[in-house]
C-alpha positions in Angstrom: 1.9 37.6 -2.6 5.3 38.3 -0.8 7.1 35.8 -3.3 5.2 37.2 -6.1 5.9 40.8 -5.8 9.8 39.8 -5.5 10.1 37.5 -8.2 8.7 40.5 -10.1 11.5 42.9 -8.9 14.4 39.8 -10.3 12.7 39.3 -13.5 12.7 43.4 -14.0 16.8 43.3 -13.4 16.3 47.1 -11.7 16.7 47.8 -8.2 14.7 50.5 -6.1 16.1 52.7 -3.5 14.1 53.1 -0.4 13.4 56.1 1.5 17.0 56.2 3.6 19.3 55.1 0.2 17.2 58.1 -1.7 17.8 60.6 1.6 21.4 59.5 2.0 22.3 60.1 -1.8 20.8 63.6 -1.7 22.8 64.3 1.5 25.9 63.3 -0.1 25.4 64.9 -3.5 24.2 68.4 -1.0 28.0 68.0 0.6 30.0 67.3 -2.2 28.6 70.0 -4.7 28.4 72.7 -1.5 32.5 72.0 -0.7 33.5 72.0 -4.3 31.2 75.2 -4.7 33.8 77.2 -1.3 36.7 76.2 -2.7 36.5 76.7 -6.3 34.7 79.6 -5.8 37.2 81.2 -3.4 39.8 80.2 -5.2 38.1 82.0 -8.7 37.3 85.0 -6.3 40.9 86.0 -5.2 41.6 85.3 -8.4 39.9 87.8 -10.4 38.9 90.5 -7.6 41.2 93.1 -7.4 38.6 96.1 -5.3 38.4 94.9 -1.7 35.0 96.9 -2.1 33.4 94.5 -4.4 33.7 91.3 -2.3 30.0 91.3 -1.2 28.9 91.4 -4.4 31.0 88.6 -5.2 30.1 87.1 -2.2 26.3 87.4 -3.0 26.7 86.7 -6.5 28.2 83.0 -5.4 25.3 82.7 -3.0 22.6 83.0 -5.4 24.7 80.7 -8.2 24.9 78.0 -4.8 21.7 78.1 -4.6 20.9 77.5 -8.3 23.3 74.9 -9.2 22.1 72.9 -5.7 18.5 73.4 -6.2 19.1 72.3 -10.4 21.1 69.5 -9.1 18.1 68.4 -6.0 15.4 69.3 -8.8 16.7 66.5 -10.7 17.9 63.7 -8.1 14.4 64.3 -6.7 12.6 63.7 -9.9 14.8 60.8 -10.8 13.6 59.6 -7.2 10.5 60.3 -7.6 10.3 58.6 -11.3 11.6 55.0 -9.7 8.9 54.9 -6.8 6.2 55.6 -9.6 7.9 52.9 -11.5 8.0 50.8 -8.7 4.5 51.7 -7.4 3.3 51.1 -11.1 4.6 47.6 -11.2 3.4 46.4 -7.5 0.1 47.6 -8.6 0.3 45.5 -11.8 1.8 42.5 -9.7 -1.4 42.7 -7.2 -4.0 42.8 -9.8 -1.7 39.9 -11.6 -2.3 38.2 -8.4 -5.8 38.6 -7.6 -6.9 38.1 -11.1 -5.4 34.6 -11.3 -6.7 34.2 -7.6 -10.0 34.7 -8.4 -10.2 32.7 -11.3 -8.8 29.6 -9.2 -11.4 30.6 -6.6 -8.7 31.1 -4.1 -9.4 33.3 -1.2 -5.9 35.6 0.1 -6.0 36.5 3.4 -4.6 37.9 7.0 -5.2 37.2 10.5 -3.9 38.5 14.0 -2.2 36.1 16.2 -5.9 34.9 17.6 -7.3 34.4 14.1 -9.2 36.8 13.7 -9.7 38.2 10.2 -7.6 41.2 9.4 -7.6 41.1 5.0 -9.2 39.1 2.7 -9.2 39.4 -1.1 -13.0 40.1 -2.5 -13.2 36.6 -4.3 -14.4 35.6 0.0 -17.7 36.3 -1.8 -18.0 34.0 -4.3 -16.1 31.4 -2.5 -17.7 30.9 1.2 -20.8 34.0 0.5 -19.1 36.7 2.9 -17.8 39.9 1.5 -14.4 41.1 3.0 -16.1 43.4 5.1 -18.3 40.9 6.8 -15.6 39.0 8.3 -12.6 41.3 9.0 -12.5 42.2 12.4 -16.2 39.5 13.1 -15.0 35.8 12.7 -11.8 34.0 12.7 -11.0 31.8 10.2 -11.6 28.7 11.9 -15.3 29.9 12.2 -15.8 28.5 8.5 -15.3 25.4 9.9 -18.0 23.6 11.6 -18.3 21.0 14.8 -15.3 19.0 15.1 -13.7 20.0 11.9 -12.7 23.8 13.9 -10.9 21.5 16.7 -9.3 19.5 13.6 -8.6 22.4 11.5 -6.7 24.3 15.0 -4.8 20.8 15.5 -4.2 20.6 12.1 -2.3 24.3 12.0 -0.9 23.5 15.3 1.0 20.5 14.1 1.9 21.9 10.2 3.7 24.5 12.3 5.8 22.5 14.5 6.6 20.0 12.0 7.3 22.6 8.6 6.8 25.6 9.9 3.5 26.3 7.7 -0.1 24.4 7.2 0.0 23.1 3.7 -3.1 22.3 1.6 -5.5 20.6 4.5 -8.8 19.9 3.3 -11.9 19.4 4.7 -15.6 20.9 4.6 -16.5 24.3 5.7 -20.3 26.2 5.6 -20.6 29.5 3.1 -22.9 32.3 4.5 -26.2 30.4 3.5 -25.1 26.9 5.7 -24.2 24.9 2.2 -21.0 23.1 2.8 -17.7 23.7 0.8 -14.8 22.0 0.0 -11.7 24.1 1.1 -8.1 23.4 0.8 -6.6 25.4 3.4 -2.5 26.5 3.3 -1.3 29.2 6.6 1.8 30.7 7.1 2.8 32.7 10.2 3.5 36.0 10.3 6.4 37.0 12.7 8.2 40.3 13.5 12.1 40.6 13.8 12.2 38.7 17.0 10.5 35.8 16.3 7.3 37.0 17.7 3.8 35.5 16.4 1.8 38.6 14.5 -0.4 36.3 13.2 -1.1 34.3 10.0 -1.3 34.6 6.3 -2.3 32.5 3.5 -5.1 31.0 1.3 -8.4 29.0 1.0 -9.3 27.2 -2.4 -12.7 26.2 -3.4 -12.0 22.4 -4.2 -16.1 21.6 -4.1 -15.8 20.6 -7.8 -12.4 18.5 -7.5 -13.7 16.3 -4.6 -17.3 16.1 -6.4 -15.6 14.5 -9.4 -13.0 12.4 -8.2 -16.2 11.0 -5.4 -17.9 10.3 -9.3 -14.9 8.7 -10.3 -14.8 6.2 -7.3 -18.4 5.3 -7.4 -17.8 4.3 -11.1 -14.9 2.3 -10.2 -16.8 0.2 -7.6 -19.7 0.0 -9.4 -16.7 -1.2 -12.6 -15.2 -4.0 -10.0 -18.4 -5.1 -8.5 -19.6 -5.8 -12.2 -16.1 -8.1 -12.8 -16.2 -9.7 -9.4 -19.8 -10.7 -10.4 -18.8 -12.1 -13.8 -15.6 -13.5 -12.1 -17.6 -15.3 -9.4 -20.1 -16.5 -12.4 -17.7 -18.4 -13.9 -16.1 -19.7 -10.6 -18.8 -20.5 -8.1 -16.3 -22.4 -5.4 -15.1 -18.7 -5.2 -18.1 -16.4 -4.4 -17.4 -13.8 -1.7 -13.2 -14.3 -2.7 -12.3 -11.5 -3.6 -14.3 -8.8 -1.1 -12.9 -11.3 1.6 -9.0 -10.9 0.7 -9.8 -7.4 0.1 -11.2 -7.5 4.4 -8.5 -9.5 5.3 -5.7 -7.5 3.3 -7.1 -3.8 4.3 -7.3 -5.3 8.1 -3.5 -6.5 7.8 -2.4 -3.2 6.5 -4.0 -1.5 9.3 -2.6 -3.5 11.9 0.5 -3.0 10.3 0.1 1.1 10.3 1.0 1.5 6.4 -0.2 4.8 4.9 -3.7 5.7 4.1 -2.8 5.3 0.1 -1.0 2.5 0.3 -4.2 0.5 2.2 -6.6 2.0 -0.3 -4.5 0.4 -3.2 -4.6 -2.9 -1.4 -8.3 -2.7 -1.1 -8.9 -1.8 -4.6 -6.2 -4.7 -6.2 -7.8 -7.5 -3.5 -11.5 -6.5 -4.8 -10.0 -7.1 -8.4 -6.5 -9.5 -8.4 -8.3 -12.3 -9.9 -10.1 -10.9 -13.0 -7.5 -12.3 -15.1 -9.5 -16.0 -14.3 -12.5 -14.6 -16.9 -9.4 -15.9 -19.2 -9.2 -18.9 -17.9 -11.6 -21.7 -19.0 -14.5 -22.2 -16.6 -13.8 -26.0 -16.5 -10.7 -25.6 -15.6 -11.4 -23.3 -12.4 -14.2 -25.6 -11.3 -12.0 -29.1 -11.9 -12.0 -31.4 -9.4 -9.2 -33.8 -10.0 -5.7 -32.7 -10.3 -4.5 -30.2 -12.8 -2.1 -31.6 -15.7 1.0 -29.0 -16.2 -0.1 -27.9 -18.8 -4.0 -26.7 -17.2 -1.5 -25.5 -14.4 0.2 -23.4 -16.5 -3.0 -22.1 -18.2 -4.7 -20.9 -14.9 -1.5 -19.7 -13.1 -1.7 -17.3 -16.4 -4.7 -15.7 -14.6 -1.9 -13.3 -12.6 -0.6 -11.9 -15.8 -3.8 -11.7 -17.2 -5.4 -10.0 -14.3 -2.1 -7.3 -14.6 -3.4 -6.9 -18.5 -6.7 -6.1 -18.0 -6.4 -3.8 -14.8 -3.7 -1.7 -16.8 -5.7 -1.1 -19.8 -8.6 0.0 -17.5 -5.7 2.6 -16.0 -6.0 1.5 -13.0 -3.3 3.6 -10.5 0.1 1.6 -10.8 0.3 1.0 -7.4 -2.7 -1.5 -7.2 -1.6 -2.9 -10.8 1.5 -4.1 -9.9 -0.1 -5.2 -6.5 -2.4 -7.3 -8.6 0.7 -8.6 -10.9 2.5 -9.8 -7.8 0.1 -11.2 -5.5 1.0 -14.4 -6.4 4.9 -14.2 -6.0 6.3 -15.6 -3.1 9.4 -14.0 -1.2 11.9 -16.7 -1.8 11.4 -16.3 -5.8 9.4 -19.4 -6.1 5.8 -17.6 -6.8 4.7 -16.5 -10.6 4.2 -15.0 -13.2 7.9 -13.3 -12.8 9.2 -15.1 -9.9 10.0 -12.1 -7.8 12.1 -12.3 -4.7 11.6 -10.7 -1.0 13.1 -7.2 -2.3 11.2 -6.9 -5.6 7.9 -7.3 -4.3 5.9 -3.9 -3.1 4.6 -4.1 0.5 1.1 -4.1 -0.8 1.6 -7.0 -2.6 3.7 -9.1 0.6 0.4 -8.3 2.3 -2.2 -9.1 -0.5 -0.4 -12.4 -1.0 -1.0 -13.4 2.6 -4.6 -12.2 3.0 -5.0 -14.2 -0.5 -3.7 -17.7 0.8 -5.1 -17.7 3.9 -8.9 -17.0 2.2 -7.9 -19.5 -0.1 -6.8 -22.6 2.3 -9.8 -21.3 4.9 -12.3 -22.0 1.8 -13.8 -25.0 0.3 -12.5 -25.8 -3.3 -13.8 -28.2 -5.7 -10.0 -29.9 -5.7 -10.6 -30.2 -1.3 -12.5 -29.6 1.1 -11.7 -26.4 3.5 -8.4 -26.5 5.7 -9.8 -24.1 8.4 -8.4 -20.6 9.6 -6.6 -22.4 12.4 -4.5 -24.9 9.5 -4.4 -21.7 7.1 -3.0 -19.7 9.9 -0.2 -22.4 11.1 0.4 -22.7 6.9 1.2 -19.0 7.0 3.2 -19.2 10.0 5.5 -21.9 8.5 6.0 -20.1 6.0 6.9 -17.0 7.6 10.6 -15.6 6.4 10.6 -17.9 3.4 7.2 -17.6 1.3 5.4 -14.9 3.3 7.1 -11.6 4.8 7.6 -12.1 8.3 5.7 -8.8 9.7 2.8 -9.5 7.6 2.6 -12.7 9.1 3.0 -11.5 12.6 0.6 -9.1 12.2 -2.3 -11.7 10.4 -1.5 -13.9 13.3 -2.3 -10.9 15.8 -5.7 -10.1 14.2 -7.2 -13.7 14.5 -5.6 -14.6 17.4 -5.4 -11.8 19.5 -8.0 -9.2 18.3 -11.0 -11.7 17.3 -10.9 -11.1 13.1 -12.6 -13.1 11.3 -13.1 -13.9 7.8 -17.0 -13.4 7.1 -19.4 -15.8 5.5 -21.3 -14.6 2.2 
């Protein structure tokens, strides 16, 4: 609201005098108008006055003509004054109910706490956001109390690390109870409050209702999986040497990533594209993904076009583009020798290096209509000889440490 009032002030192009700036200018304009009022008036006095025996009523005559003039001249600083803090009062009234208007229609809740948390302001929209009215929690609950169980600890550690690390808690999510026990969504953003020394007053900032956002985009990923369990059926129809493929690259891949500590997005888009990199095969002919014999060039070239295919169909479904272009590379290889685009070490996104890996190893561990199963332990040494030249070498490292030093395994169907 701070940042809101002041942008107000720039855009107006007008600046307000506060209480010592309006004091000091009367002062001044007091001194200058009483010393020019002595000496002009003395010097007009022994000018025109002759009688020594009218110099009090000269005397009182200039008195009560000071006092006009400087009263006139007060009168109308004062006014002046007086007419900018009305101004100004006017537009920091307008700039509030700006603010809470678009507050409440966002369903965001302003508020203030003391140094402990403890509710000192909130804006009236508390009520339709988390059921209490202002009045119910100033001064009653803190606002971690919103929070319940082990979301108040989080929530605390949550604030406690924002402020170390940016100086402010910025949009943290998770699932507080309104006044009746239901559970809401709130996105919460805090920023301390400190006096001139550095001292903590306490905390000011915001909690958005984002029920509705999380409820849809929840909708969104059930129809997604319910979308790629419905082409990794049809996939697997048409491919029966390959049943289970795709949800057991996807184990492997999100396993690798995790022993690798990548970000929570990027495993999540490495789940998704391992669940779908080969739909591109429902382009393929079924004979030739069930084959037995050797592939001519030509039927080699024909299912190798699954990858591109696969990269087709996933982007017209808009699909993020992170797990599209995961999908389009899975099947490159770090020295440039993979396809379609024959991508080296540098061009290839981290998802992909370990969707690639998790994909050869199912692949070699599993039986094939072309050969019988190689088993983890002959996948695994493939991998490993190819580590620095096919396969990235940390993705490797870290495949190798799941099977062989934390008991993964790749799970029958």
């Amino acid at each position: 609201m701070d940042d809101y009032r002041s942008g107000t002030r720039r855009r107006s192009g007008r600046r307000f005098s506060g209480p010592r700036e309006s004091a000091l200018r009367i002062v001044t304009t007091y001194a200058v108008v009483a010393t020019a009022w002595i000496f002009l008036t003395d010097i007009v006095s022994r000018a025109v006055t002759i009688d020594p025996n009218r110099l009090t009523e000269v005397a009182v005559a200039k008195g009560v003509l000071f006092v006009a003039v400087t009263s006139s001249l007060l009168f109308v600083q004062i006014r002046n004054d007086f007419a900018r803090l009305q101004e100004a009062a006017q537009r920091l009234r307008e700039s509030e109910e700006r603010y809470a208007s678009v507050a409440e229609q966002g369903g965001v809740v302003t508020m203030e706490t003391d140094a402990e948390g403890l509710f000192t302001f909130v804006s009236p929209v508390s009520r339709h956001v988390v059921g209490y009215r202002p009045e119910e929690l100033v001064g009653t609950l803190h606002y971690y109390d919103l929070f319940p169980g082990e979301g108040r600890a989080d929530l605390v550690a949550a604030l406690r690390q924002g402020l170390q690390e940016r100086g402010e808690l910025k949009d943290y999510v998770d699932v507080a109870r309104d006044k009746d026990g239901r559970s809401v969504w709130i996105s919460a953003s805090v920023q301390p409050i400190r006096d001139a020394d550095g001292h903590l007053l306490g905390y000011r900032g915001s909690l958005m209702d984002v029920t509705q956002r999380i409820e849809d985009k929840e909708l969104r990923d059930q129809a997604l999986r319910a979308t790629l369990e419905v082409l990794d059926g049809v996939v697997e129809a048409r491919d029966p040497y390959t049943v289970g493929h795709e949800k057991r690259v996807s184990d492997l891949a999100i396993a690798i990533a995790g022993e690798m500590g990548r970000p929570p997005a990027e495993i999540e888009s490495v789940r998704l594209a391992g669940l779908i990199h080969d739909v591109g095969k429902l382009t393929v002919p079924s004979e030739l993904l069930t084959k037995p014999g050797v592939l001519s060039p030509a039927e080699l070239t024909l299912v190798r076009s699954h990858a591109q295919a696969s990269y087709d169909l996933v982007s017209k479904a808009q699909m993020p583009r992170a797990v599209t272009e995961i999908v389009h590379q899975h099947h490159e290889r770090c020295d440039g020798s993979g396809y379609p685009r024959g991508l080296h070490h540098d061009e290839i996104l981290p998802g992909a290096k370990v969707l690639m890996v998790a994909d050869a190893v199912e692949a070699m561990a599993s039986h094939r209509p072309y050969r019988a199963s190689l088993g983890i332990d002959e996948a695994l040494a493939q991998i490993e000889q190819g580590s620095g030249t096919l396969y990235d070498t940390e993705v490797v490292d870290a495949c190798l440490r799941l099977f062989r030093d934390r008991g993964f395994a790749l799970l029958e169907d």
